[in-house]
Structures are given as structure tokens and as C-alpha cells.
N, C-alpha and C positions, 0 to 999 in steps of 0.2 A: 650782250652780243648784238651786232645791228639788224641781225634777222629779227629779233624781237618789235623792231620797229616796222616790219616787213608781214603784212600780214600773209601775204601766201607762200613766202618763205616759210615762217613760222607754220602755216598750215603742213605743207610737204613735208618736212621734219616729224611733224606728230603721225602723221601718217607712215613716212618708214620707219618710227619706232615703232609703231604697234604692229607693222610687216616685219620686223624683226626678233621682237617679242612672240609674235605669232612661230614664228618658222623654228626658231629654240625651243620652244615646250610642245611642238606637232610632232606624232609618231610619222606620219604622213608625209607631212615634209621634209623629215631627217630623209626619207625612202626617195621621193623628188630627189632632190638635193643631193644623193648620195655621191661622193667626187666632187663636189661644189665645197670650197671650204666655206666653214661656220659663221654665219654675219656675227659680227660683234657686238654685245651690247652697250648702251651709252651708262658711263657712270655720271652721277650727281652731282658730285664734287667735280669732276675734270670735266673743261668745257671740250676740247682734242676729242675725248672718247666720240661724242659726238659727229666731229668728220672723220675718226676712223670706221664709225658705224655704217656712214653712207658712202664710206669704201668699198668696207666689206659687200655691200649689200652690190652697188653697181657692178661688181664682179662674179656678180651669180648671172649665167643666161638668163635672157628675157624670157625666151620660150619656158624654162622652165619655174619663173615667179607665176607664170602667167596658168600655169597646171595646179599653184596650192587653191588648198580649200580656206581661203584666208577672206574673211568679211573686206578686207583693207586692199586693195585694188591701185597701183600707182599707174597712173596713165603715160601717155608718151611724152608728154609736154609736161607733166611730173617729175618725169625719170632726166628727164633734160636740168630740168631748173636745178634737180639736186647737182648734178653733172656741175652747173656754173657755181651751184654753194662751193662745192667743193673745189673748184680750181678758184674760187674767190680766198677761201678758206688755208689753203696750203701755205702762205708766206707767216701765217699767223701760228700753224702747226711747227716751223719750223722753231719760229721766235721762241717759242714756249720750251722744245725741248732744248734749246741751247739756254736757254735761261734755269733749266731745269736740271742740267745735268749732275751727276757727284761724282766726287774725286777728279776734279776738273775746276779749270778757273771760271767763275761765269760772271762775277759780279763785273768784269770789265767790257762784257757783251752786252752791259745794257742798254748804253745809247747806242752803239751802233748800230741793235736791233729794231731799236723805235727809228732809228734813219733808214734802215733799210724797210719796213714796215712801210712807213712813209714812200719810198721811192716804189717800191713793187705795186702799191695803189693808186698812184700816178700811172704807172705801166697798164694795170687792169683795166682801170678807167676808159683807156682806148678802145680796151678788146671789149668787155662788156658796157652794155649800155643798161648801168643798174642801179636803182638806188638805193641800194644794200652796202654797194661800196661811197658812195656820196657819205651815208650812215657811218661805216666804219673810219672814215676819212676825218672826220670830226669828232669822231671819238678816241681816236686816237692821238688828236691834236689835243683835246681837253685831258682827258682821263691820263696821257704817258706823260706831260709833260713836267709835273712834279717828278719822274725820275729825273728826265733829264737833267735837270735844274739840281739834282743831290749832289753835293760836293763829292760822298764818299765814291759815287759811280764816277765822277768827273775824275777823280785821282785814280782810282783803278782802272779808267783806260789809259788815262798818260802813260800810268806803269808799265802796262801792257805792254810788251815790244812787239806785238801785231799790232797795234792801233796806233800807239803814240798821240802825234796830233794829228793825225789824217781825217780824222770825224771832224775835227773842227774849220770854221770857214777863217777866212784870212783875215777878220777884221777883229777874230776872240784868240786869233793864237798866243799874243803877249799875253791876253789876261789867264789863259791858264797855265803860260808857263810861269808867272808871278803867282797862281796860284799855289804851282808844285813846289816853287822857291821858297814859299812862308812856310811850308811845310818843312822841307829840310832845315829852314833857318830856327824851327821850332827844336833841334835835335841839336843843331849845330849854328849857334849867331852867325850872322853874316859881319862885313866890313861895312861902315859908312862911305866909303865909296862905292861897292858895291848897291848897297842900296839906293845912291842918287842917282847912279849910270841906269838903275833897271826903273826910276820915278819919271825919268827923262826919256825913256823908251815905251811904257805905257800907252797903250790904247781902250778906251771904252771898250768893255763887253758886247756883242750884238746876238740878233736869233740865231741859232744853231744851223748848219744846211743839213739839209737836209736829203738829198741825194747819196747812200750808202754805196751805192754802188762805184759813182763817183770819189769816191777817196781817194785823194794823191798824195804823196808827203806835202807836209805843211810847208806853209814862205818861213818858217823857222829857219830854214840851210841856211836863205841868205842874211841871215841876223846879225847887225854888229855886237849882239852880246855876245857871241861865242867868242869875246877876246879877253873877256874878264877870267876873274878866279876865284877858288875857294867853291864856295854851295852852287854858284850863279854855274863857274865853268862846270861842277859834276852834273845839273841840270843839263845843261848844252851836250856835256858828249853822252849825257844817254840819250836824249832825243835825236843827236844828229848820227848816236851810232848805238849797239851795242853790249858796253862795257861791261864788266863781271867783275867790277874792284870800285864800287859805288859804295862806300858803306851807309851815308845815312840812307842813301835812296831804297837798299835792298830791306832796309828798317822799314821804310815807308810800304815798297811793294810786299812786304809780308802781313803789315797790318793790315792794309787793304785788299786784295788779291785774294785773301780769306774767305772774305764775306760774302756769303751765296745773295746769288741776287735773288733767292724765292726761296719761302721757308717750302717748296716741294722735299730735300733732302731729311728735313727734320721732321716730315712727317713718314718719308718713308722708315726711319727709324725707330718712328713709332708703332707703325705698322708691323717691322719686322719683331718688336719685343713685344706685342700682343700676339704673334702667331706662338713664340715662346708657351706663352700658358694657356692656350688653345688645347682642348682635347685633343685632338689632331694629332 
């Protein structure tokens, strides 16, 4: 996390956890507190627990943190910083639980979420003058960008009839509609015509944009391949529409479209068959 790199970020944190640990195991402070609902605490494993912790916590009256018999003391310019973690922190909570969800598609949320990640830190940037976000700006450029770069993420948003190629900038849109097309031609050969019409349309790959929010439909509309047939035309009219009579492509969005983008669902089901032979 780039509070880590932050030392009084990282200070404050240690401090409301132990004001939060404190206020859970206080007879005293249950009594304070009483109508104030329960701060949270942070788990281990989940870094989110974390800023729902210093939610929890910003949502107890001042006046009355300021009545525990708690050694841990957060001050006002404390209480503030946490205030910026956490609205620094929010576009990062979201990413997570859309990445995180079950019985839902997620694996096609994942570049869009590292574009949007990207654009909301851009936006921050303005309002906060921090370098916590400089920190996560860079880390996020280093550490996501092996997703974005995974093929299997890159086909499960084409699939996606929310995204299509709207995440993509205008100079990568051929290269991953020839990317979706080697796929169905994997299911179904193409024509050698078809394939000189799509070698002769070809454009280098370039960096990804990176503004989420900006997403428009792609310059795919105005493409002279939508005139072709076979793999090339079933490619076109799903991207330029809709369709529900795709068969190799609904082959392709079932293989893909599967794959959770975070093993979180596979450990909730571990969790859930450990409570199984729980005393409990």
C-alpha cells in the first residue's frame, strides 16, 4: 500500500487501530459509545478492512472518542489526515469489491478498473496535495500492468457487451479485434481472403488509455472490415451490435467470462466449508 511509503500516514493508521482495538474490548467504552455503532476491525489478509476501519471509526462523535480512557489519543490534524486516506482510498475499495464479487462476471472488469484507478488519481491529484497519491500512481502503473497486458483479461472485456472496445485507445483497436478474430478462427478457420483483407488493415499495438471514465465506443463503427464474412463479419456485428446467434463467439465469452478475476470467491468457499466442521 503507499501509505507504507508515508511515514505519518502509516503512523495514524497504527494509532486508530489501537483506538479501535481499544474501544472493542473497553466495558467503558461500549457505555460512551452506546448508539454509536461498533468501529470495525481491520483484518490481515484484507487490505479494504482497513479503510472500512477508519470509517467506522470517523463516524463515532468527536466529543465522545475524546471521553475514552484510551492511552491512544488521535488529534485534530490526525483525524483530518485519516479523513484524506480515506477519500484517497475509496476508488481503490471500489476496484476491489468489483473485482471481488461472486456469481457475477468480474474477470472482464479488470482493465477497466486499472483505467479507472488511473483516471480517479489524476482527479485526486488536484484536490489533494499528497504524496501518498504520487506513491500509489506508480504503483499502480508498475504493479497492474501485467494485468493489463493478460490476454485472458483482454478477450473477457471485448466479450463484455459493457465494454467491448470502449477501454481501448484508437490506435490498439485493430490489434485486438485481430486478436478476438485468431480466437474464433481457432474454433472456426477463417478464408484466405479474409485473412489478407484483416493483414492489410492492421495497426501496431500502442499503450492503453487510460482515462475510464472517458470511454466512448471505439473508431471500430467506422471500419471497412464490417464488409467482410464468415469469423471476420461475426467479430463486426458483435462489436458493432449486440447479437445473441454468435456461436463460436458465445464459445469464446463462456470460456472466458468465467474466470474470476481474484481467487477472493475461492477462498470464500473455503471459508464457508471450514465453518461446516466448526463446533459451532
Amino acid at each position: 500500500m503507499g501509505s507504507k511509503k508515508q511515514g505519518l500516514y502509516e503512523e495514524s493508521l497504527e494509532k486508530a487501530s489501537r483506538l479501535v482495538s481499544h474501544i472493542r474490548h473497553s466495558p467503558l467504552a461500549s457505555d460512551i459509545l452506546e448508539g454509536e455503532c461498533r468501529p470495525q476491525a481491520k483484518n490481515a489478509t484484507r487490505w479494504n478492512s482497513s479503510n472500512k476501519m477508519l470509517h467506522s471509526l470517523l463516524n463515532i462523535d468527536p466529543e465522545k472518542l475524546d471521553q475514552l480512557n484510551c492511552p491512544v489519543k488521535l488529534t485534530k490534524y490526525e483525524l483530518n489526515l485519516i479523513k484524506e486516506i480515506t477519500g484517497i482510498l475509496i476508488p481503490f475499495e471500489v476496484a476491489t469489491l468489483e473485482c471481488q464479487g461472486k456469481n457475477v462476471v468480474t474477470s472482464s472488469k479488470v482493465i477497466s478498473c486499472i483505467h479507472g484507478l488511473k483516471a480517479e488519481l489524476e482527479q485526486l491529484s488536484q484536490r489533494y496535495k499528497s504524496k501518498m497519491i504520487t506513491t500509489l500512481k506508480s504503483s499502480v502503473k508498475k504493479r497492474l500492468k501485467i494485468f493489463e497486458d493478460m490476454e485472458i483479461f483482454q478477450l473477457a472485456s471485448l466479450l463484455d457487451p459493457r465494454f467491448k472496445m470502449d477501454w481501448c485507445s484508437p490506435e490498439e483497436v485493430m490489434f485486438m479485434k485481430s486478436l478476438l478474430k485468431s480466437k474464433v478462427d481457432e474454433i472456426m478457420p477463417t478464408t484466405t481472403e479474409e485473412k489478407g483483407s484483416l493483414q492489410e488493415n492492421m495497426e501496431a499495438p500502442s499503450k492503453k488509455c487510460k482515462l475510464f471514465r472517458s470511454m466512448t465506443p471505439s473508431a471500430l463503427m467506422s471500419s471497412p472490415l464490417c464488409t467482410l464474412t464468415s469469423t471476420l463479419s461475426q467479430v463486426d456485428s458483435y462489436l458493432k451490435q449486440n447479437h445473441s446467434t454468435l456461436p463460436q463467439l458465445t464459445i469464446l465469452a463462456l470460456r472466458y467470462l468465467c474466470i474470476p478475476a481474484s481467487s477472493a470467491p475461492v477462498e470464500r468457499l473455503f471459508s464457508i466449508a471450514g465453518k461446516v466442521f466448526h463446533p459451532e
